[in-house]
mmCIF entry with sequence, helices, sheets and N, C-alpha, C, O atoms, coordinates in Angstrom:
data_MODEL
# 
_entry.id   MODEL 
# 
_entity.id                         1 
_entity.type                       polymer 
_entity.pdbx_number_of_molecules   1 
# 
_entity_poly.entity_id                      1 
_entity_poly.type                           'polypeptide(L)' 
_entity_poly.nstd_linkage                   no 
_entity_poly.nstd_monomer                   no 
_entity_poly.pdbx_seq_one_letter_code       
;(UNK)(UNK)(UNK)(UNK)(UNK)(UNK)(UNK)(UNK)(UNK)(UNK)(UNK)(UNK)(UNK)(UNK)(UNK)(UNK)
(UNK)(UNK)(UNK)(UNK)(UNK)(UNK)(UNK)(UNK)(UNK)(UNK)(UNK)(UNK)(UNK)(UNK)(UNK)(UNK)
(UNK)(UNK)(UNK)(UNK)(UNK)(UNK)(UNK)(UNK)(UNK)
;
_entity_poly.pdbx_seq_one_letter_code_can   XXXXXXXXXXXXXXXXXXXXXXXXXXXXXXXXXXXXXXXXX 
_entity_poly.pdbx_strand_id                 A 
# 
loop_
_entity_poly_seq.entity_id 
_entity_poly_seq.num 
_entity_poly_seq.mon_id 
_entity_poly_seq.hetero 
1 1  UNK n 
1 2  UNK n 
1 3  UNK n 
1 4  UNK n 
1 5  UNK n 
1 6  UNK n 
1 7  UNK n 
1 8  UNK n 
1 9  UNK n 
1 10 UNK n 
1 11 UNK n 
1 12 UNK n 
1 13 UNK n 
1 14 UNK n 
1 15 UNK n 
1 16 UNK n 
1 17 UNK n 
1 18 UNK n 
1 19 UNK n 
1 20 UNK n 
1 21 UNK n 
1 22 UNK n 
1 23 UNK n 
1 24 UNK n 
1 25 UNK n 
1 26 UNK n 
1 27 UNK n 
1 28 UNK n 
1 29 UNK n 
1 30 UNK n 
1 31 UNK n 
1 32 UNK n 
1 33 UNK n 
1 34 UNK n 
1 35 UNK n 
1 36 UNK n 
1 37 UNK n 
1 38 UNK n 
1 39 UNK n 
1 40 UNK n 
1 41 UNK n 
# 
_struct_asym.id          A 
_struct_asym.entity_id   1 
# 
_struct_conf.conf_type_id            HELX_P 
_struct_conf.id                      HELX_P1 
_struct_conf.pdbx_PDB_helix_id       AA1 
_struct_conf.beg_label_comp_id       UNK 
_struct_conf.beg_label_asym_id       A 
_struct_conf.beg_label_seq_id        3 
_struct_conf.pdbx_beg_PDB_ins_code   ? 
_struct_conf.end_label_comp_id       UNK 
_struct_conf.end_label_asym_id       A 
_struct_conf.end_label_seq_id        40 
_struct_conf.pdbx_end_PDB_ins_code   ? 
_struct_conf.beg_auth_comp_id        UNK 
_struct_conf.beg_auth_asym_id        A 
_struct_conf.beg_auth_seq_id         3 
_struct_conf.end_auth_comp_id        UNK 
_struct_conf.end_auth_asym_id        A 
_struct_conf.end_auth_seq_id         40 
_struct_conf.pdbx_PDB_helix_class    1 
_struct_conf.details                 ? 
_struct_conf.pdbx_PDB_helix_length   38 
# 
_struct_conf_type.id          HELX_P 
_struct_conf_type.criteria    ? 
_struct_conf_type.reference   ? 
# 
loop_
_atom_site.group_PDB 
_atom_site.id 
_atom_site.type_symbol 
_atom_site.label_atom_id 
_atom_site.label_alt_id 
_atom_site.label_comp_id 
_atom_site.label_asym_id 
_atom_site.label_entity_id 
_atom_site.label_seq_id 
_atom_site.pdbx_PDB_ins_code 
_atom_site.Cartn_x 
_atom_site.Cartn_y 
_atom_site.Cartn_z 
_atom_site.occupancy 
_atom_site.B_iso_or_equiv 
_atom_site.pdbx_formal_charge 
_atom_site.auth_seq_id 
_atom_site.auth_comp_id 
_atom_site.auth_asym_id 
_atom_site.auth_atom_id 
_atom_site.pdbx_PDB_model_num 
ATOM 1   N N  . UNK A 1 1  ? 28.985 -59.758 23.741 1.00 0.00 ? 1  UNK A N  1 
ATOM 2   C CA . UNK A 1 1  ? 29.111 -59.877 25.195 1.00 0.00 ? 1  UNK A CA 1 
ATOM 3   C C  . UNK A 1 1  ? 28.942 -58.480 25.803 1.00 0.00 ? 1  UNK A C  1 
ATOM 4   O O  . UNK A 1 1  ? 29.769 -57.605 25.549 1.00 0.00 ? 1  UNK A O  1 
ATOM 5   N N  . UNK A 1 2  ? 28.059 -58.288 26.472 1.00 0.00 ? 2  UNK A N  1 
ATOM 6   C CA . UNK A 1 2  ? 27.933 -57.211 27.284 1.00 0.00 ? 2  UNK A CA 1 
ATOM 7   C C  . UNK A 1 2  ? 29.123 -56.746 28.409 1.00 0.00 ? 2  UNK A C  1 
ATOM 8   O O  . UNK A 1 2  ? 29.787 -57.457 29.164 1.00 0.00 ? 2  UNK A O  1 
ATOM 9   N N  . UNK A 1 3  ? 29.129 -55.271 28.223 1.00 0.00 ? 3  UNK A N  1 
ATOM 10  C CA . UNK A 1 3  ? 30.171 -55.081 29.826 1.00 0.00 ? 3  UNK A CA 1 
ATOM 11  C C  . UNK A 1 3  ? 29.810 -55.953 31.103 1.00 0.00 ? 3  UNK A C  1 
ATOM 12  O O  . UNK A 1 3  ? 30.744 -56.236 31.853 1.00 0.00 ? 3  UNK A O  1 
ATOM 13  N N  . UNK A 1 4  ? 28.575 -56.387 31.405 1.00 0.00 ? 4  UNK A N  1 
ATOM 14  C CA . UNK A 1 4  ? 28.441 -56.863 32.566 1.00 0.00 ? 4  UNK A CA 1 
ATOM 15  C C  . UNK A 1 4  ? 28.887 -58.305 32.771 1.00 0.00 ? 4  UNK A C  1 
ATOM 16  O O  . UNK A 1 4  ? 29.288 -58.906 33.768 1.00 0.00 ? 4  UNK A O  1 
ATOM 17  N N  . UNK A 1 5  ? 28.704 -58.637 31.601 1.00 0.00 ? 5  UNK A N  1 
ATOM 18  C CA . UNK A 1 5  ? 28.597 -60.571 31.354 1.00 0.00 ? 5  UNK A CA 1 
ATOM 19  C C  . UNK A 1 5  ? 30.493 -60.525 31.208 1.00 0.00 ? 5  UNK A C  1 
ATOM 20  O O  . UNK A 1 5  ? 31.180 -61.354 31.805 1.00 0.00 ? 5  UNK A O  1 
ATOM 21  N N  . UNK A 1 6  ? 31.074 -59.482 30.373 1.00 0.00 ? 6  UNK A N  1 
ATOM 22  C CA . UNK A 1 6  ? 32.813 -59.542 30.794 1.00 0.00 ? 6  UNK A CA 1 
ATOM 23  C C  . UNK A 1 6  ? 33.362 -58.959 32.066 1.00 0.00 ? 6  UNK A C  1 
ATOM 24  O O  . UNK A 1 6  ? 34.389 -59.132 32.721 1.00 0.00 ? 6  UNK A O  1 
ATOM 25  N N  . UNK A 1 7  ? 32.566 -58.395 32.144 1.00 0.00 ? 7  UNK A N  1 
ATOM 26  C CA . UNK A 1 7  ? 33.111 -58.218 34.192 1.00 0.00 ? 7  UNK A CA 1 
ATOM 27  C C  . UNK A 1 7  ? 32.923 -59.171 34.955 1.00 0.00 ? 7  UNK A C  1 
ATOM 28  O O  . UNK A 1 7  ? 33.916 -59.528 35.589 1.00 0.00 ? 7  UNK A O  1 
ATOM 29  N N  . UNK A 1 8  ? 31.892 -59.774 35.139 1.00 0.00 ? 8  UNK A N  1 
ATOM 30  C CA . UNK A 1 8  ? 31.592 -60.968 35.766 1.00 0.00 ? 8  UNK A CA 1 
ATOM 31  C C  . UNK A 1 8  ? 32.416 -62.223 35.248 1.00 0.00 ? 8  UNK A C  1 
ATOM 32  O O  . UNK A 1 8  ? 32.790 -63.051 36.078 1.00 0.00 ? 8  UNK A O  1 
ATOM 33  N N  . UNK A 1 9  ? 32.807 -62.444 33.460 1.00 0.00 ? 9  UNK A N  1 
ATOM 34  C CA . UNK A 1 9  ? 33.670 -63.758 33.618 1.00 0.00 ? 9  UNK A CA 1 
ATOM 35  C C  . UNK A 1 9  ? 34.822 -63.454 33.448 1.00 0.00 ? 9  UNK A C  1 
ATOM 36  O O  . UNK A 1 9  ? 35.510 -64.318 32.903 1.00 0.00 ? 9  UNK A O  1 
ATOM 37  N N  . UNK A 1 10 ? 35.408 -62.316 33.779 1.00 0.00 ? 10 UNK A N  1 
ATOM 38  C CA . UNK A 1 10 ? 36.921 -61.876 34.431 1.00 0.00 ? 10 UNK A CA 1 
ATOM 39  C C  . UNK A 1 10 ? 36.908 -62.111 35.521 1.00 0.00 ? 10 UNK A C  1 
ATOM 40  O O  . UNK A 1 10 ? 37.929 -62.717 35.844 1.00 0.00 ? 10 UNK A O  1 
ATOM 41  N N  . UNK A 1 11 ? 35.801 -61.825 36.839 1.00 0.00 ? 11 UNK A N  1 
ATOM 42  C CA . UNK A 1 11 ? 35.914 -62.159 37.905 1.00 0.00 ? 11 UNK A CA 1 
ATOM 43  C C  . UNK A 1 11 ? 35.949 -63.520 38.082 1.00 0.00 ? 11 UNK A C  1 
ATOM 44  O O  . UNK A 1 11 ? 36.770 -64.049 38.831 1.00 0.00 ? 11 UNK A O  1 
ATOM 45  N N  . UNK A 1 12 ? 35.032 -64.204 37.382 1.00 0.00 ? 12 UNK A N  1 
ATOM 46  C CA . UNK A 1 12 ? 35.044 -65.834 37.685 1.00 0.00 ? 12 UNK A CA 1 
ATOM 47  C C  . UNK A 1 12 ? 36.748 -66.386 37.255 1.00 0.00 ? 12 UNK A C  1 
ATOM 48  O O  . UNK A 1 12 ? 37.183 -67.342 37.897 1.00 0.00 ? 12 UNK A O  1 
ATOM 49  N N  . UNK A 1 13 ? 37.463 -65.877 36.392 1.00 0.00 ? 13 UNK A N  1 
ATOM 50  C CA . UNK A 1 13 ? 38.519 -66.948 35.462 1.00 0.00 ? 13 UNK A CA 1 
ATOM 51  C C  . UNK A 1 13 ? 39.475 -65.864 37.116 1.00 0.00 ? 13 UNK A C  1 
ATOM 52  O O  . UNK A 1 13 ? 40.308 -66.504 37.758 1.00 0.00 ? 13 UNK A O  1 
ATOM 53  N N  . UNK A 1 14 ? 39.243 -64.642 37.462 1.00 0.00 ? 14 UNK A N  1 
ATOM 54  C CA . UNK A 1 14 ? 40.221 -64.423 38.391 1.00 0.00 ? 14 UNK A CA 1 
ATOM 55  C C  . UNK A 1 14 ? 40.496 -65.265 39.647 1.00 0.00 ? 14 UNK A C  1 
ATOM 56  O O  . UNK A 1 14 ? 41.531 -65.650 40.192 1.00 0.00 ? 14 UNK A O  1 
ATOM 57  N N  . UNK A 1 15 ? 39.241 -65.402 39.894 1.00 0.00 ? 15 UNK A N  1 
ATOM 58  C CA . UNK A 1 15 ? 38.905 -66.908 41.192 1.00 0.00 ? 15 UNK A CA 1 
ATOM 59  C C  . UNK A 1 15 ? 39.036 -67.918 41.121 1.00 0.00 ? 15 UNK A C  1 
ATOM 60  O O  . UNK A 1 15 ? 38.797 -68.834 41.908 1.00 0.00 ? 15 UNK A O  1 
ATOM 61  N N  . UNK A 1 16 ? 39.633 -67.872 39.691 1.00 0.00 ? 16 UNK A N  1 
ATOM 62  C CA . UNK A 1 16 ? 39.700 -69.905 39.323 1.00 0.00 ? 16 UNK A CA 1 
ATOM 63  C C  . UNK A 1 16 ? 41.198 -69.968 39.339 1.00 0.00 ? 16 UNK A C  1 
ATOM 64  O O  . UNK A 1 16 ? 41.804 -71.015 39.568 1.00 0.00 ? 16 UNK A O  1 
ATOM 65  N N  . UNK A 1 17 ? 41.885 -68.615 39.046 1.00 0.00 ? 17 UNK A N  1 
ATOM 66  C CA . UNK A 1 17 ? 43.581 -68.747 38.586 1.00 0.00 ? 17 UNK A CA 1 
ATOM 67  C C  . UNK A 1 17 ? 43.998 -68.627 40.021 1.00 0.00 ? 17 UNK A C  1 
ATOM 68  O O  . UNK A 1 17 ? 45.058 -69.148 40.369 1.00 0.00 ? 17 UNK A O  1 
ATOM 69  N N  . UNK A 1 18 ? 42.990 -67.759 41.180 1.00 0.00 ? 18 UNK A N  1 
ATOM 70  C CA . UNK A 1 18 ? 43.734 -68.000 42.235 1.00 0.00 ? 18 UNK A CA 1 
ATOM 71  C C  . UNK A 1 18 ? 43.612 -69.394 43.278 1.00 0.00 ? 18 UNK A C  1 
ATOM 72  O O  . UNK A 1 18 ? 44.370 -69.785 44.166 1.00 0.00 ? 18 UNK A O  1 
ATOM 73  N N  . UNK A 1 19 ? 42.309 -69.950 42.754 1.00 0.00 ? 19 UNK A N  1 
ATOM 74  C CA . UNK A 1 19 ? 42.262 -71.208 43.197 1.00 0.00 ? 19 UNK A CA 1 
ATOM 75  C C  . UNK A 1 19 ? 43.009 -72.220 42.533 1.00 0.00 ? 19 UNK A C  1 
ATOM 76  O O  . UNK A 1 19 ? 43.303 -73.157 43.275 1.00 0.00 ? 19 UNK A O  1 
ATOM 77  N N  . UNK A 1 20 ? 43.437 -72.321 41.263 1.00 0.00 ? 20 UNK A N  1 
ATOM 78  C CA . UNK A 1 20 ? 44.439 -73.316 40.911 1.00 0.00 ? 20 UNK A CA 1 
ATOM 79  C C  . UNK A 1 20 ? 46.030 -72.999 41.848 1.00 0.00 ? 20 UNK A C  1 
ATOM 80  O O  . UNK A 1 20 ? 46.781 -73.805 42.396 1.00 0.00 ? 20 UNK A O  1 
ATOM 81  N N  . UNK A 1 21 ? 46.113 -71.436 41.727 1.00 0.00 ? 21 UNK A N  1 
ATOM 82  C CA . UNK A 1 21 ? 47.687 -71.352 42.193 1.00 0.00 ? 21 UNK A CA 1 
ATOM 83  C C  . UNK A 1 21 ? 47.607 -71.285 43.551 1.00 0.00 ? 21 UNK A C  1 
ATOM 84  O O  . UNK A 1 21 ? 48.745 -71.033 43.949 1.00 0.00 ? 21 UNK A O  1 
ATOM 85  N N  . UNK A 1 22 ? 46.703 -71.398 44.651 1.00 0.00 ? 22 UNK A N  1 
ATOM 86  C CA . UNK A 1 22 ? 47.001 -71.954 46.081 1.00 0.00 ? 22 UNK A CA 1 
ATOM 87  C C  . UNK A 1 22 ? 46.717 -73.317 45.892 1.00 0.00 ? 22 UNK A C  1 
ATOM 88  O O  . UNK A 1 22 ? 46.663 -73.609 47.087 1.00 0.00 ? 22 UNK A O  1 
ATOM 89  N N  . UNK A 1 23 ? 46.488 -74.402 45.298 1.00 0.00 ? 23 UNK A N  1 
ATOM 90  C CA . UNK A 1 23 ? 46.618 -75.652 44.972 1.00 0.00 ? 23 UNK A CA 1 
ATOM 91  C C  . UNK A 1 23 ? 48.501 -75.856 44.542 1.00 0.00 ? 23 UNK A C  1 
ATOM 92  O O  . UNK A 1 23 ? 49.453 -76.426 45.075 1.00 0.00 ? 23 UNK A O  1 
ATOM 93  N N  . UNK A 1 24 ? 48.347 -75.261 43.643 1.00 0.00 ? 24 UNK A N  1 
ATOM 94  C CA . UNK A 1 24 ? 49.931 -75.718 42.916 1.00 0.00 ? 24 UNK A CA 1 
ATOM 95  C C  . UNK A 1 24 ? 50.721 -75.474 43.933 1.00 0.00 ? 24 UNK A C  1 
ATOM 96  O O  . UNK A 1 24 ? 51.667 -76.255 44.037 1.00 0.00 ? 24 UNK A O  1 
ATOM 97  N N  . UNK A 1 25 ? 50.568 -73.909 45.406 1.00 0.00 ? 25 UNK A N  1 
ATOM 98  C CA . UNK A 1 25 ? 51.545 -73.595 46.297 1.00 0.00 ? 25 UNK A CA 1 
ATOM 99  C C  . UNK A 1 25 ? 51.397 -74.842 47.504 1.00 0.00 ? 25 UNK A C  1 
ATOM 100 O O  . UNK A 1 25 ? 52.318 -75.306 48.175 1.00 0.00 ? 25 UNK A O  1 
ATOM 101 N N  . UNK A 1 26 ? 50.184 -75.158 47.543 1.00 0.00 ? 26 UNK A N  1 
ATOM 102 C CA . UNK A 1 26 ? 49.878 -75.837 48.026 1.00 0.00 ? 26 UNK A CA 1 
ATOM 103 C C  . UNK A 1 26 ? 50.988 -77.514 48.042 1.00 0.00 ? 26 UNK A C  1 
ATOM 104 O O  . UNK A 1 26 ? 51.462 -77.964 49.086 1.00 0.00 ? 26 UNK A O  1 
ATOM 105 N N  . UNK A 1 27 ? 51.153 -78.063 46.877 1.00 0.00 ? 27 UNK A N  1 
ATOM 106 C CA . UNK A 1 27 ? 51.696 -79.603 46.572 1.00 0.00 ? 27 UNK A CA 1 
ATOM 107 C C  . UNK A 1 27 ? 52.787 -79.144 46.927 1.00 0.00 ? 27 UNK A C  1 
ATOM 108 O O  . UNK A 1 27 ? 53.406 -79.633 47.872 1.00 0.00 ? 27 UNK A O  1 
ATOM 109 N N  . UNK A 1 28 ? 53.267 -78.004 46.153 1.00 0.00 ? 28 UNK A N  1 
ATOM 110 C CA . UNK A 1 28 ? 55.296 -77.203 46.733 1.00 0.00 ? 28 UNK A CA 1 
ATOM 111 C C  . UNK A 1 28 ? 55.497 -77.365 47.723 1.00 0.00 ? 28 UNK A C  1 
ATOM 112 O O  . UNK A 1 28 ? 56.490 -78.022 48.034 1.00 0.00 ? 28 UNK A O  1 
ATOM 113 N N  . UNK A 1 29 ? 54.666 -76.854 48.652 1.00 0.00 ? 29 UNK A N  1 
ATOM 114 C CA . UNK A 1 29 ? 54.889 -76.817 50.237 1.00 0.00 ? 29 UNK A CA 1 
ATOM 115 C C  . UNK A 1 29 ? 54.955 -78.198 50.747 1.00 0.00 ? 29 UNK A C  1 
ATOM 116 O O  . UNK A 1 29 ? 55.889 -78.564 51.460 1.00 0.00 ? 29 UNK A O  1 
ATOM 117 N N  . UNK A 1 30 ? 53.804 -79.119 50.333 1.00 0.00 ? 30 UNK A N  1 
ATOM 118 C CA . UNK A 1 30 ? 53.616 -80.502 50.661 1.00 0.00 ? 30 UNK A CA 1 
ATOM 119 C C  . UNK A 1 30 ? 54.694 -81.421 50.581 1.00 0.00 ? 30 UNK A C  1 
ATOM 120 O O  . UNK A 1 30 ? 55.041 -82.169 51.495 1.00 0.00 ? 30 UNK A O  1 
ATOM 121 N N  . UNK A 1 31 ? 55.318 -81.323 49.231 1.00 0.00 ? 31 UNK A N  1 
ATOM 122 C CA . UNK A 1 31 ? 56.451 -81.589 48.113 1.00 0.00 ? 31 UNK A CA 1 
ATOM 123 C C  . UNK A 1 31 ? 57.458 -81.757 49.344 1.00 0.00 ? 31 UNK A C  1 
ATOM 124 O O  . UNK A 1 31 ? 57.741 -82.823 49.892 1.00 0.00 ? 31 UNK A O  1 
ATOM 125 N N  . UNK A 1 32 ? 57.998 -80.334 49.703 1.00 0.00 ? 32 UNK A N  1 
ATOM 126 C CA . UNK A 1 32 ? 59.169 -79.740 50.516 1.00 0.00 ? 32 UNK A CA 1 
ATOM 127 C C  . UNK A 1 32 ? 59.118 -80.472 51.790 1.00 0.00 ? 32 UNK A C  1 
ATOM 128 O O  . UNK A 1 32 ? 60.091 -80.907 52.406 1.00 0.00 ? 32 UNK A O  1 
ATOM 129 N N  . UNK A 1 33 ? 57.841 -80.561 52.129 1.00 0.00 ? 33 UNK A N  1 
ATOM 130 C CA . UNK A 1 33 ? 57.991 -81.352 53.738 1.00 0.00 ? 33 UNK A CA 1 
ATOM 131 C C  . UNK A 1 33 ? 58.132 -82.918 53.872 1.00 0.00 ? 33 UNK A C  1 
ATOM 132 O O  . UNK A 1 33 ? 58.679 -83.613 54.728 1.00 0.00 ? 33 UNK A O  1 
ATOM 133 N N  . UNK A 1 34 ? 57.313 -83.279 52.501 1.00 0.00 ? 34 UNK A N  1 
ATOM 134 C CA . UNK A 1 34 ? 57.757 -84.490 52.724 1.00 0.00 ? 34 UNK A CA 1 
ATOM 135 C C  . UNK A 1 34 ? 59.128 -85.085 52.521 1.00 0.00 ? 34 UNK A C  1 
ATOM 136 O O  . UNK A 1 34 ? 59.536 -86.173 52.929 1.00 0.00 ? 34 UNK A O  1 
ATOM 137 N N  . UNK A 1 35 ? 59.815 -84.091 51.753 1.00 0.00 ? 35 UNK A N  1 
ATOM 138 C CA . UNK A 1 35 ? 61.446 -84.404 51.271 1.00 0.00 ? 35 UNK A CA 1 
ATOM 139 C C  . UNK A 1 35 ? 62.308 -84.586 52.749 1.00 0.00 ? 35 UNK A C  1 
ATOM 140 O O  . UNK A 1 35 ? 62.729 -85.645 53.215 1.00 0.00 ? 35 UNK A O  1 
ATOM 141 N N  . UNK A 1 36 ? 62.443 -83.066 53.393 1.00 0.00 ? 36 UNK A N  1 
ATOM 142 C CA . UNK A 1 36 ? 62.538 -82.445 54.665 1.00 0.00 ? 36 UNK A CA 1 
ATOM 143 C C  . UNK A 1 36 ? 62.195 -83.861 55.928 1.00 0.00 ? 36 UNK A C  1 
ATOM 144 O O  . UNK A 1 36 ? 63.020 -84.205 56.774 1.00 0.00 ? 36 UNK A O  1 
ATOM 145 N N  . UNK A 1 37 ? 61.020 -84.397 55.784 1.00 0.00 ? 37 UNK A N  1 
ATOM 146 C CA . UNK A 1 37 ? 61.385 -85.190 56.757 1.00 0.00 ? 37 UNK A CA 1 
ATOM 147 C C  . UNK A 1 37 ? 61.879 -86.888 56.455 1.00 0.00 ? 37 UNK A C  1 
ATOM 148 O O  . UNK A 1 37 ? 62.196 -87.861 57.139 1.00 0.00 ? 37 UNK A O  1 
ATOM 149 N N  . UNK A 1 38 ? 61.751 -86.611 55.251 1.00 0.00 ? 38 UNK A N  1 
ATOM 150 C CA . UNK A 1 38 ? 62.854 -88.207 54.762 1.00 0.00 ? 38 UNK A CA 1 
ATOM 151 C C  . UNK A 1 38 ? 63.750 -87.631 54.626 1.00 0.00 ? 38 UNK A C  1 
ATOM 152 O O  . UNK A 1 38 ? 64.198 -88.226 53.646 1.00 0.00 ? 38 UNK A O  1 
ATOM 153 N N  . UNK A 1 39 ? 64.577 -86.737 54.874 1.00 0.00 ? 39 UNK A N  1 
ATOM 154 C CA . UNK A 1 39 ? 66.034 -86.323 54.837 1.00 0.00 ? 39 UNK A CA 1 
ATOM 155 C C  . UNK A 1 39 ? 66.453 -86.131 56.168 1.00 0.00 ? 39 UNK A C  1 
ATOM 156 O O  . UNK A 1 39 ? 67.626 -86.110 56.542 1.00 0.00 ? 39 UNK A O  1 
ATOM 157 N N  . UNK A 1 40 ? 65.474 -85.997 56.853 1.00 0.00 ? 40 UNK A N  1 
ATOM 158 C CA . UNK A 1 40 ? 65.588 -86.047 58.711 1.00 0.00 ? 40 UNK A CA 1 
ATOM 159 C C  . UNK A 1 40 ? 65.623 -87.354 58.786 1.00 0.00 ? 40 UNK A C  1 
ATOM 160 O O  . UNK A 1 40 ? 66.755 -87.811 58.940 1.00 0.00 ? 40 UNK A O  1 
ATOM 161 N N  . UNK A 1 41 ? 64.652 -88.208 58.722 1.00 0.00 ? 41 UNK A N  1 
ATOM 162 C CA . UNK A 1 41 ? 64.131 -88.978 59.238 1.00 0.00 ? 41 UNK A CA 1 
ATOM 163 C C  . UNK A 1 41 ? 65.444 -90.002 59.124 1.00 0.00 ? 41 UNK A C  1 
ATOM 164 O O  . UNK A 1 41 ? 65.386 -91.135 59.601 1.00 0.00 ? 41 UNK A O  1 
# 
């Protein structure tokens, strides 16, 4: 593997870990509100 071809799929797996973990923050948040308003509601 060349330096260029591991710079580039460090960058790709870095864009994928931050796109999974604003998904996962994503359902938490979702998670929380829907609790929040059946505990209001």
């Amino acid at each position: 593997m060349t330096p260029e071809e591991e710079t580039e799929f460090k960058r790709r797996r870095k864009s994928r870990n931050l796109v999974v973990g604003g998904t996962l923050l994503f359902f938490a948040v979702l998670f929380y509100a829907i609790t929040i308003a059946r505990i209001g509601g």
